[in-house]
C-alpha positions in Angstrom: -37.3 30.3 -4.2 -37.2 27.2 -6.2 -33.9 26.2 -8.2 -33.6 26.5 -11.8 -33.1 24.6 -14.4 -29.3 26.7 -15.0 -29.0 26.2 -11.2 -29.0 22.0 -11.6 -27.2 22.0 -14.5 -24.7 24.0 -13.2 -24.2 22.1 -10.4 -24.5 18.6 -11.9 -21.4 19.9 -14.3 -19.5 21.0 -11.6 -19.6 18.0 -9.2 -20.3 15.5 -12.0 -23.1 12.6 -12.1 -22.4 9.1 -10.6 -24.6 6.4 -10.6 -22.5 3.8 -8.8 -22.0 4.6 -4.8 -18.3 5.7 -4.2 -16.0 7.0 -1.6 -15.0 10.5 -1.5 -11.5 11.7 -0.8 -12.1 11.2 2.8 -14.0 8.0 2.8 -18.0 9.3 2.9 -19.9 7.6 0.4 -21.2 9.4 -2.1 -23.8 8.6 -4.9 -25.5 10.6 -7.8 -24.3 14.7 -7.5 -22.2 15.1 -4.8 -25.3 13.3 -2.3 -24.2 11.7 1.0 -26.5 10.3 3.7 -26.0 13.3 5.8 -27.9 15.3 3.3 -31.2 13.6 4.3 -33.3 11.8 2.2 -31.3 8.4 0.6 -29.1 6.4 2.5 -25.9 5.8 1.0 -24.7 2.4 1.1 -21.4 0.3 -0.5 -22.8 -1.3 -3.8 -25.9 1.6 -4.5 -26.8 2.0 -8.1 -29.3 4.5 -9.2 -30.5 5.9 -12.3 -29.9 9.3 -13.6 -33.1 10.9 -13.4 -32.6 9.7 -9.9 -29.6 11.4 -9.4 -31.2 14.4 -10.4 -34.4 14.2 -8.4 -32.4 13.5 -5.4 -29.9 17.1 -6.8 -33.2 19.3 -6.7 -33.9 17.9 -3.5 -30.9 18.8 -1.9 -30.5 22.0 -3.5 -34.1 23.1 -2.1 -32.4 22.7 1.3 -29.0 24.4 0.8 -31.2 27.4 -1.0 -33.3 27.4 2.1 -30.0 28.0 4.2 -28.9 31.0 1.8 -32.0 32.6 1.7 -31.8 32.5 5.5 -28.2 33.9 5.8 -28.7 36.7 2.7 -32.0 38.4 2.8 -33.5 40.1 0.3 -31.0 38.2 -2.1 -32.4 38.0 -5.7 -32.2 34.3 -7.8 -29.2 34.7 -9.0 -27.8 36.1 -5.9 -29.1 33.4 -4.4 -28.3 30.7 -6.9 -24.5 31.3 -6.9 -24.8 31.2 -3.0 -26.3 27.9 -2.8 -24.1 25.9 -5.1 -21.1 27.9 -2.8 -22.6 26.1 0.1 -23.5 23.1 -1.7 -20.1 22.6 -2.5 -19.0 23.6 0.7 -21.3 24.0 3.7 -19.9 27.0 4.7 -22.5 30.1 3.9 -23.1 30.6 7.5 -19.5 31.1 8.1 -18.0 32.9 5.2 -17.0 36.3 5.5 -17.8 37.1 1.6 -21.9 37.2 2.9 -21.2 40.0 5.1 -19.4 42.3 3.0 -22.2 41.1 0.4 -24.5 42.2 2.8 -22.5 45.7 3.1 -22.8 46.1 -0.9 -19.2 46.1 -0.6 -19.0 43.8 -4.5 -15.2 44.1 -4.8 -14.4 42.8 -1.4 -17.2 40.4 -1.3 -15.7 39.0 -4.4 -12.1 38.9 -3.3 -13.4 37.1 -0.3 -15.4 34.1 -2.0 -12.4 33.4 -4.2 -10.4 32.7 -1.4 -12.0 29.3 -1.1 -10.3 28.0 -3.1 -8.1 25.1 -1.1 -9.0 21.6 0.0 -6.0 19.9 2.3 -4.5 23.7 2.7 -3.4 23.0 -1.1 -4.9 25.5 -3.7 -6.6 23.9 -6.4 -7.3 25.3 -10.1 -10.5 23.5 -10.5 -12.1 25.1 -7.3 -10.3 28.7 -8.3 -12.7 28.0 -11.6 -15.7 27.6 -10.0 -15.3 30.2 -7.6 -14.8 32.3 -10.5 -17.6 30.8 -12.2 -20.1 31.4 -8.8 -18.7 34.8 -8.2 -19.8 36.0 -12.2 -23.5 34.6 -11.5 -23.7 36.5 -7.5 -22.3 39.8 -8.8 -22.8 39.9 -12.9 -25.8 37.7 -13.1 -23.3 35.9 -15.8 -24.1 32.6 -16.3 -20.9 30.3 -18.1 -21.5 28.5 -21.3 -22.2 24.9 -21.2 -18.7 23.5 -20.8 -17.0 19.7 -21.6 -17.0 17.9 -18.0 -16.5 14.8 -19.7 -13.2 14.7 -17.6 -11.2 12.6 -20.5 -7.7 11.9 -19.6 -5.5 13.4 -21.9 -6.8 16.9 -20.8 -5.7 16.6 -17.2 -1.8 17.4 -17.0 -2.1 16.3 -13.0 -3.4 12.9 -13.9 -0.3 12.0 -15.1 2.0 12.3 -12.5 -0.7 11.0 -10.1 -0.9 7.8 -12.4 2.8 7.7 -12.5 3.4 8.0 -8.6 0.7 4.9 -8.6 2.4 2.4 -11.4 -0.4 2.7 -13.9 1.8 4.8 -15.7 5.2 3.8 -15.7 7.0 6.2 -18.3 5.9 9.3 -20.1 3.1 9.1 -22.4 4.0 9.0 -25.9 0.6 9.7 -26.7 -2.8 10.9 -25.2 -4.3 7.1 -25.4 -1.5 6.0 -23.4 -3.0 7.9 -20.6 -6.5 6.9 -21.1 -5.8 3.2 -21.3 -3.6 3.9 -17.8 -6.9 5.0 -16.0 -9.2 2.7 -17.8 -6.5 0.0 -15.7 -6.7 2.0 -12.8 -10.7 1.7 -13.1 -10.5 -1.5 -13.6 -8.6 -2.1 -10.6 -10.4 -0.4 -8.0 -13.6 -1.6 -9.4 -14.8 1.2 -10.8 -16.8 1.8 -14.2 -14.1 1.0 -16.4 -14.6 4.3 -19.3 -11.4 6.2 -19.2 -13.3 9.0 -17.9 -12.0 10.7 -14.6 -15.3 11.5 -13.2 -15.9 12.3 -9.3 -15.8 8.6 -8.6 -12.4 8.0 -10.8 -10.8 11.3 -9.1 -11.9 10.7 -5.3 -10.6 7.2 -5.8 -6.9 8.3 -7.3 -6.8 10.6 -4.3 -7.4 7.9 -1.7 -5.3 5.6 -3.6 -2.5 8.0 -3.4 -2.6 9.5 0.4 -2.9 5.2 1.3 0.8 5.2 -0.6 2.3 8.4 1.1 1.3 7.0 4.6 2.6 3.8 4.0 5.7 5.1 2.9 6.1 7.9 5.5 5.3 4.1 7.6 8.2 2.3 6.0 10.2 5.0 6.6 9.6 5.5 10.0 10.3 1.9 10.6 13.9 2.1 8.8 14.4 5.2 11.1 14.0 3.0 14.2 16.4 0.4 13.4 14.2 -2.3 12.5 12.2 -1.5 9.3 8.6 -1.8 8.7 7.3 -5.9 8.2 4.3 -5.7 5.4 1.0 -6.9 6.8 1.1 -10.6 5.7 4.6 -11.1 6.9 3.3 -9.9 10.2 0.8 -12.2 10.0 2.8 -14.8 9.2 5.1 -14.0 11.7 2.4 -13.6 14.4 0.9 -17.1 13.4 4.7 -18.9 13.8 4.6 -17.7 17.2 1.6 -19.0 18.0 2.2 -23.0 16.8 5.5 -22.0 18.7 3.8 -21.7 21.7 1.1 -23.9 21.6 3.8 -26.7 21.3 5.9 -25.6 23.8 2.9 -25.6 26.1 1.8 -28.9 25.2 5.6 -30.3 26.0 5.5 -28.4 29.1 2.9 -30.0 30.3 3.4 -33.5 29.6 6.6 -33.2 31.5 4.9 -31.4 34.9 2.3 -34.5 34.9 5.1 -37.2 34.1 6.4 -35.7 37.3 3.9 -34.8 39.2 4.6 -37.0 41.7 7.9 -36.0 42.6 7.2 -32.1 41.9 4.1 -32.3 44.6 6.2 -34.1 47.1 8.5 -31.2 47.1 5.6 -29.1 47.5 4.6 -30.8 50.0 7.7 -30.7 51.7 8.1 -26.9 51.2 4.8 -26.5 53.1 5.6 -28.8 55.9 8.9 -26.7 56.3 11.4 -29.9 55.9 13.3 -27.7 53.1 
């Protein structure tokens, strides 16, 4: 079967549409809708732009290849059986090891349905926007229901999460008095990490704040190891700083070293000299 037209839109509103190569959560660079390098086809590389229609050729692509997979692990599944399944796996690669398929298979509905929304977690932590599109996935698999165009603009002020994320960052330092307040916050956030600078929180804006705040927890779970030890944790240029002192130190400790062993050398090898001959 060949992907319809619902099946990319769906998809391209789900994982959004970026043009500019970014890094996901975990660090993979990403490009157009949701495409890596391990997908096949384009290589992904740090500074990739593309256009949209190219972003979209490159989403049928890939979706011919996760369909092939579902077809393969759900026979005789009809499109929209089929459809649902393949933006399941292409969001995450698991078809061939999700026990929804098999009570699918069993034309057990209710359980099969229970099942598929339990993947709903990244990090072990349950978000609402997968719960959503599980929902979403599960009404086109089992009611053939397909969901009404919805907003994915991602603006700002309709994210209640983005503000403490902001907040935990410094782009936000005290509540918002006021939904622009938030917007200009990530447009300076955007700005920052070199991103397209639109106040829109788009796969590219979100995987970025993620990063952005794990790098801060581990650095302060860092510092705080380091205060548990006694010493405290030295930031990166101090201990460069620090390393480089130490070096001068030595090189000119060295060099005095040395002028002193060949001002005496004469003396220091006629005690050698005398140590070998046994005289001391």
């Amino acid at each position: 079967m060949q992907a319809s037209q619902k099946l990319v839109e769906f998809v391209a509103a789900e994982e959004g549409v970026v043009t500019r190569a970014y890094r996901d959560p975990v660090g993979i660079l990403t490009i157009g809708v949701g495409h890596t390098t391990a997908a096949g086809g384009l290589k992904v590389v740090a500074g990739m732009t593309i256009t949209r229609q190219q972003a979209f050729d490159m989403l049928r692509a890939d979706l011919r290849k996760f369909m092939a997979r579902c077809e393969a692990a759900m026979p005789p599944a009809s499109q929209n059986e089929l459809e649902g399944a393949t933006s399941f796996d292409f969001n995450t690669g698991a078809i061939n090891k999700a026990s929804w398929v098999k009570f699918w298979d069993a034309n057990d509905s209710k359980e099969a349905r229970r099942r598929l929304l339990l993947w709903n977690k990244a990090g072990g932590k349950r978000l609402r926007g997968l719960a959503a599109r599980r929902e979403r996935e599960a009404d086109i698999i089992f009611l053939n229901r397909w969901p009404e165009s919805k907003d994915n603009s991602g603006r700002a002020e309709h994210m209640p999460d983005l503000i403490l994320t902001l907040k935990k960052l410094g782009y936000l330092p005290v509540e918002p008095g006021h939904s622009l307040d938030v917007f200009e916050a990530v447009k300076d956030f955007q700005s920052a990490k070199g991103l397209v600078v639109d106040g829109v929180v788009g796969p590219a804006t979100r995987a970025t704040l993620q990063r952005a705040l794990a790098t801060k927890r581990a650095n302060q779970a860092s510092a705080a190891a380091g205060a548990a030890t006694g010493g405290g944790a030295l930031p990166l240029d101090a201990i460069n700083s620090t390393t480089a002192l130490a070096i001068v130190a030595g090189v000119i400790v060295a060099g005095v070293l040395l002028g002193w062993v060949y001002r005496n050398r004469g003396r220091l090898f006629g005690i050698r000299a005398q140590v070998i001959d046994g005289e001391v």
